[in-house]
ROMIBA-722184 format. One record per residue (C-alpha): x, y, z. Coordinates in steps of 0.001 Angstrom, whole numbers, plus 500000, padded with zeros to 6 digits. Each point is the difference from the previous one (the first is absolute). Last residue first. Example, Ala and Ser with C-alpha at 12.3 -4.5 7.8 and 13.67 -1.06 7.14 Angstrom:
<sites>
513670498940507140/498630496560500660/
</sites>
This chain:
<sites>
153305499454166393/502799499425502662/501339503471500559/503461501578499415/500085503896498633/501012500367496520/503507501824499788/502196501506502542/503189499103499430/501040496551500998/502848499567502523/502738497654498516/499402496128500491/501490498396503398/502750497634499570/498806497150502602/501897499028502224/497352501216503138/497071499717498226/498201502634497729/496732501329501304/496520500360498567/497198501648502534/496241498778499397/497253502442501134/496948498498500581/496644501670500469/496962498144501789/497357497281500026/499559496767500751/496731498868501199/498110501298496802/497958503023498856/502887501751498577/501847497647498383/503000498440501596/503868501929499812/499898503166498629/503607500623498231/503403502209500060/503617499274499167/503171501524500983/503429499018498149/502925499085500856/504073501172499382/500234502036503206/499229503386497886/497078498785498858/498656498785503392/501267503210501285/497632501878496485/497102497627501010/499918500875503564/499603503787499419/497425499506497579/498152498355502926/500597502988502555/499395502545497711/496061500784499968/500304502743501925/497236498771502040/497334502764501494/496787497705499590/501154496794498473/499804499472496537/503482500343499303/501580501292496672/502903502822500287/502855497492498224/498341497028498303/500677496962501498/496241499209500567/498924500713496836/499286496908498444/497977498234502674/498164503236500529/496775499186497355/499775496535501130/499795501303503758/503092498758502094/499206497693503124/496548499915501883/502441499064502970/501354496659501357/503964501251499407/502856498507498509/503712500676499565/501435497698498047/503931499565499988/501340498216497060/503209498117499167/502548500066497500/502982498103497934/498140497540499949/497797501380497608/496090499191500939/500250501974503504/500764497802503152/497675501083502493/499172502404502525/496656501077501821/499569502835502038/496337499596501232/497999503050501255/496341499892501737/496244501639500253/498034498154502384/497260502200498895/501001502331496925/499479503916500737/500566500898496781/502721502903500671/501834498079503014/500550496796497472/501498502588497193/502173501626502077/501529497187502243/500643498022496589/502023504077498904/501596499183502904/501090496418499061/500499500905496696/502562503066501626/501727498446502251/501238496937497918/500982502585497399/501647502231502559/501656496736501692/501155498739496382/501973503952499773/501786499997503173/501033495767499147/501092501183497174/499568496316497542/501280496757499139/497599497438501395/500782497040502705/497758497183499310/496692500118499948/497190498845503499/496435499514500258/497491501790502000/500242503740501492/496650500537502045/498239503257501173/496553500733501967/498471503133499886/498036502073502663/500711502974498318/501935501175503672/501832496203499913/501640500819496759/501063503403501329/501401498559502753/501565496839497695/501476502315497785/503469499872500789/499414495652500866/498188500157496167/503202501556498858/502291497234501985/497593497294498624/501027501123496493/503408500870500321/500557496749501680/498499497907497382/502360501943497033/502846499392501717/501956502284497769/503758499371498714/501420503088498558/499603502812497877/500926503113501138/498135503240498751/501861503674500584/498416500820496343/497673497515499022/496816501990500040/500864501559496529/496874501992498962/501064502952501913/502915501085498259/498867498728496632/496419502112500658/501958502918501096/501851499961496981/497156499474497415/498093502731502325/502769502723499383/499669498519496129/496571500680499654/500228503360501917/502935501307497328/498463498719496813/496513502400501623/502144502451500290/501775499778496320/496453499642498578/498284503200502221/502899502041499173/500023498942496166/495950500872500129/500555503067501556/502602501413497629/498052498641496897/496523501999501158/502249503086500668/501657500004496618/496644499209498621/498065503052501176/500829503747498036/499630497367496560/503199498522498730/499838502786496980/499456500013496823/496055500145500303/499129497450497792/502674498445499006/501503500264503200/496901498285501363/500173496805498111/503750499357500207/499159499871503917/497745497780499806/501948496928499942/502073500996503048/497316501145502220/498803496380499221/502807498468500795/500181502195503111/496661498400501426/501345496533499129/503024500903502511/497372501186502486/497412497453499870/502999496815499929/501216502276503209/496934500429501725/498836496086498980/503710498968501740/499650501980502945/496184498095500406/501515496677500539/503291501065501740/497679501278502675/498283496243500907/503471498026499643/501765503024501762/497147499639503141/500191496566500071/504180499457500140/499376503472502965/497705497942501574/501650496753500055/503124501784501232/497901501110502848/498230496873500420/503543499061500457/501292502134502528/496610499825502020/500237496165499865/503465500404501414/499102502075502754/497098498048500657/501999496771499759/502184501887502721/497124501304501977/498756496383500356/503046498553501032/500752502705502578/496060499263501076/500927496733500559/503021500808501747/497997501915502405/497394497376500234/502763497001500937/501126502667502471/496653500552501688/499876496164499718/502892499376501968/499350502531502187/496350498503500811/502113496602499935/502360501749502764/497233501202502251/497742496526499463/502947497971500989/500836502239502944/496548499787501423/500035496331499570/502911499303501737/498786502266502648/497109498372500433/501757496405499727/502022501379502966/497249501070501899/498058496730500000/502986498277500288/500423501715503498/496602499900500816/500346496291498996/503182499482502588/499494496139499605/498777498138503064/496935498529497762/502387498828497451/501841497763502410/501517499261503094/499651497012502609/501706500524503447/502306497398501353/501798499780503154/501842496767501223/501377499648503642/501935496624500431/499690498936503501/503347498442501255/498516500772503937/502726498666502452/503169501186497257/498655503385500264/500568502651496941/496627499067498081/500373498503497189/499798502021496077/497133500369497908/498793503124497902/497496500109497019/498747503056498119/497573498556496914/498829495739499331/500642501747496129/498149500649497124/497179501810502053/496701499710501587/499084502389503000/498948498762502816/496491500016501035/498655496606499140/502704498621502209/499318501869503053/502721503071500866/502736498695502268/499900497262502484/502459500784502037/501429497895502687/499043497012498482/502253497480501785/500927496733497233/501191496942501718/502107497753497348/503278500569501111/499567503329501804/498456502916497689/498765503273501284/497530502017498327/499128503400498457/498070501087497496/499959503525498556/496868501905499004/499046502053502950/497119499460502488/502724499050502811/502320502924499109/503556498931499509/503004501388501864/499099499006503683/501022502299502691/496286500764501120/498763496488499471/502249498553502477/502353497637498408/500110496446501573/495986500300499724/499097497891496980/502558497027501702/498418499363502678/502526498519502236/499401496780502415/503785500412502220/501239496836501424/502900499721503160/501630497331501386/500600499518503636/503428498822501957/502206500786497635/498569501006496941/498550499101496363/498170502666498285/496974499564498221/498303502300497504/496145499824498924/498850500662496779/496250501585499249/498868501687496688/495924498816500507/500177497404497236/503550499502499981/500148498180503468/503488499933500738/500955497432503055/503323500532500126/503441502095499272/502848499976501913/502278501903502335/503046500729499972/503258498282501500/503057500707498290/502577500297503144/498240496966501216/500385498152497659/496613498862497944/498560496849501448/497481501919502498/498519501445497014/499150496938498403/498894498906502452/497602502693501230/498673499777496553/498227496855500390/499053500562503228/498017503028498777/498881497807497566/498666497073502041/497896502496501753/499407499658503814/503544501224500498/501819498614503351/499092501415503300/502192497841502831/502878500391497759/499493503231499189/497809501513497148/498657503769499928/497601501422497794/499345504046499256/496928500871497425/498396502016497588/503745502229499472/498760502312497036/498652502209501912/502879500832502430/499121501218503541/496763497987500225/501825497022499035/502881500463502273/498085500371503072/500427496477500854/503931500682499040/500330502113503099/499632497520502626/497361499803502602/502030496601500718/498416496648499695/502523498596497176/502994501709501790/502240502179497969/502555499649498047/501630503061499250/502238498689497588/497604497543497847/497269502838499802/502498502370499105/501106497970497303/496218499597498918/499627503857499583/503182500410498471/498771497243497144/496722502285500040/502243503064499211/501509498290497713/496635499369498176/498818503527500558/503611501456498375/499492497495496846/496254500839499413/500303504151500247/503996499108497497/497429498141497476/496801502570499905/502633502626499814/501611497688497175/496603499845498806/498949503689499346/503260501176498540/499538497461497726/496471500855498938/500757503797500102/502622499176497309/497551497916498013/497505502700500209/502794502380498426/501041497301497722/496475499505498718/499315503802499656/503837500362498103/498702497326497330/496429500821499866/501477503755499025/502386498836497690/497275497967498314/497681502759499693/502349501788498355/501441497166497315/496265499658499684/498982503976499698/502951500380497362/499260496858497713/496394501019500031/500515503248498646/502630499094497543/497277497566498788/497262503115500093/502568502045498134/501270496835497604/495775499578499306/499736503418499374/503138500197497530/498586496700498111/496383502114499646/501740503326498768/502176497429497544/496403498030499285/498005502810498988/501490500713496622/498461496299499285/496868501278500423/498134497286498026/502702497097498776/498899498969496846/501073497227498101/499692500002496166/497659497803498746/497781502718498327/502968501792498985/501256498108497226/496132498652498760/498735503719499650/503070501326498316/501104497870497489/498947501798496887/502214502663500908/501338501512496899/496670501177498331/496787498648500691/497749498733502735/497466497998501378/498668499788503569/
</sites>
């Protein structure tokens, strides 16, 4: 692509600019992914609360649980220790129908009743054992003690050294609590076991290995000795916890509502991102009615003052000639004629009217024509205006199916921020326009800035992938009234030359490709004075700007 004029830089400059397609998505995209984040955030932090106060109420129950299972185990015990002192006390004969031969089937847990006396001594080494060391305890501490536990099967015996027999208790150790009074449920998931030295009674086996639930931790715990100096068992509880204990239905319900409230207030959030939207829009529409106005009325008095002046240069040569032959007809008839007095009456009404209407239009024109009034110039982002115009059009952008970039980056420019939106607005409506009218596949919108040849400038191209300007419109297309589309007013683009004017730039217009090739399309290129800059004065209205 060749061209000529003031921009012979154009095609190499932007074609290595980088381009960041939808870039006036990416604020509505970061405020998504902070909702969904916030989201998250919320649903974890609750979720965690409610693990948190599910474990400790399970861990509660868990210790309420074992020191039942702890003060059921301790009371039995004594109560075996009781048991054995009565024994002792009472005495009885070794072939008596006495009542400790029924013990066993009184008491489950009792398997067994043995005696020792002097003529009967223990058959088992560790009964012996233990009746020693019983019998050298004082007598006002005497208790019995412990023998002969078989771990496999959760046997002990007791022994307890008297005067004249001895007495041994075989205990199973499963059944010290009846079932009915016991805490735990025998199918449930805790574990429970008593510990002596290095003898290990299951009491409890808990749920099977491959069914317990995996965690971080070994889970509840509990371990403490049982209250009976005769039987220093250590009871220890556990039961495993983990993810698969979790409330989920609770989770479930919570990330539901999480969700649910998320969704409500980003569909608010939304509804009021669209009303301010639309308060943007009206604005600019406001304003672009205001000045399209003014651009009318500046047309309209360039157009009218046009044919005012050829009625009065018609009329005022029309009494010069009344003038000059006048001498001719008083000769001749020596007298103005019954006529000419009227005839010059008209035509110096008609003259001082017409004098009148071209300057009521001269005045409306300067009044109109001066879209500075109320401006302030100031420092303009000129990338943010640009991606927050395509982010005010993006519905309407995303109705024509059309995609929008902003690539490159300028310096701060010197401008009215109200009146670079409406420009900015408009070209990229008046893009929209032109794309939707020809019906171009994949049809698309780049913003493009870079530096401008003076330093003291930059440029803002708006560019479309249309069929671009026809050869024989390219030079009209700031004129006031011309459009070719079907019911335009044709005012939109003159009304972005005369802000550009009156900013200190200039507004450009060219075809950008051939027609038959790849790259096609119209370009408008916007001229802007930096930010320190002095801007020029506003240029009248003279030839219209377009790259030949």
């Amino acid at each position: 692509m060749s061209t000529t004029g003031p921009w012979p830089a154009t095609a190499t400059s932007t074609a290595s600019a980088p381009t960041r397609p939808h870039r006036w998505l990416q604020p509505v995209r970061r405020r998504r992914w902070a909702w969904l984040a916030a989201a998250t955030l919320l649903v974890l932090l609750g979720a965690a609360a409610i693990v948190r106060w599910d474990i400790a109420a399970r861990r509660e129950a868990f210790a309420v649980d074992a020191r039942i299972a702890h003060r059921l185990l301790s009371q039995r015990a004594a109560q075996l220790d009781a048991v054995l002192a009565t024994l002792a006390l009472v005495a009885p004969g070794p072939d008596a129908e006495e009542p400790a031969v029924r013990l066993p089937a009184l008491w489950p847990a009792v398997l067994a009743v043995q005696r020792s006396d002097a003529q009967h001594p223990w058959a088992d080494a560790a009964l012996a054992s233990a009746e020693a060391q019983s019998r050298a305890l004082d007598a006002g501490q005497r208790h019995a003690v412990l023998a002969a536990v078989d771990a496999a099967r959760a046997h002990y015996a007791l022994v307890l050294a008297g005067n004249p027999a001895s007495w041994a208790l075989r205990v199973d150790a499963r059944r010290l609590v009846p079932a009915d009074e016991w805490p735990l449920s025998d199918t449930g998931p805790v574990r429970a076991w008593l510990v002596a030295g290095t003898e290990v009674l299951v009491l409890q086996a808990g749920a099977p290995q491959a069914q317990q639930p995996t965690g971080l931790t070994p889970g509840f715990t509990f371990a403490k000795v049982l209250a009976t100096p005769s039987q220093p068992f250590e009871l220890h509880l556990q039961r495993a916890t983990g993810p698969a204990q979790w409330p989920w239905v609770w989770l479930l319900a919570w990330a539901t509502a999480c969700a649910a409230a998320t969704a409500g207030l980003w569909a608010l959030q939304r509804a009021r991102d669209t009303q301010r939207r639309h308060a943007e829009l009206m604005r600019m529409a406001q304003a672009a009615r205001l000045n399209t106005l003014g651009e009318l009325a500046a047309g309209m008095a360039h157009e009218l003052n046009q044919p005012l002046a050829a009625v009065l240069a018609s009329t005022q040569a029309a009494q010069r000639l009344l003038q000059q032959d006048a001498p001719a007809a008083l000769h001749e008839t020596g007298e103005d004629g019954p006529d000419l007095p009227a005839v010059r009456q008209a035509l110096g009404l008609a003259a001082a009217q017409a004098r009148r209407a071209s300057e009521v239009l001269t005045r409306l024109r300067r009044l109109v024509q001066d879209p500075t009034q109320g401006a302030v110039p100031q420092d303009v982002d000129l990338q943010a205006l640009c991606e927050q115009m395509l982010r005010l059009l993006g519905p309407e952008l995303q109705r024509r199916g059309i995609s929008a970039s902003v690539s490159g980056s300028v310096p701060a420019l010197w401008a009215d921020p109200v009146m670079l939106e409406q420009i900015v607005h408009n070209l990229v409506t008046n893009a929209m326009q032109a794309l939707e009218s020809a019906a171009t596949p994949s049809p698309a919108i780049s913003l493009v800035l870079q530096p401008a040849p003076d330093p003291a400038q930059a440029l803002l191209r708006v560019r479309d992938n249309g069929p671009g300007f026809a050869p024989e419109h390219l030079g009209r297309v700031f004129e006031p009234f011309f459009s070719t589309r079907a019911g335009g007013l044709g005012l939109g683009l003159p009304l972005c030359e005369t802000l550009a004017q009156a900013l200190g730039g200039r507004l450009q217009a060219r075809n950008v490709g051939a027609p038959g090739t790849e790259s096609t399309g119209a370009e408008l290129v916007l001229t802007l004075p930096l930010a320190g800059a002095a801007p020029d004065a506003p240029a009248a209205h003279g030839p219209r700007g377009t790259d030949p």
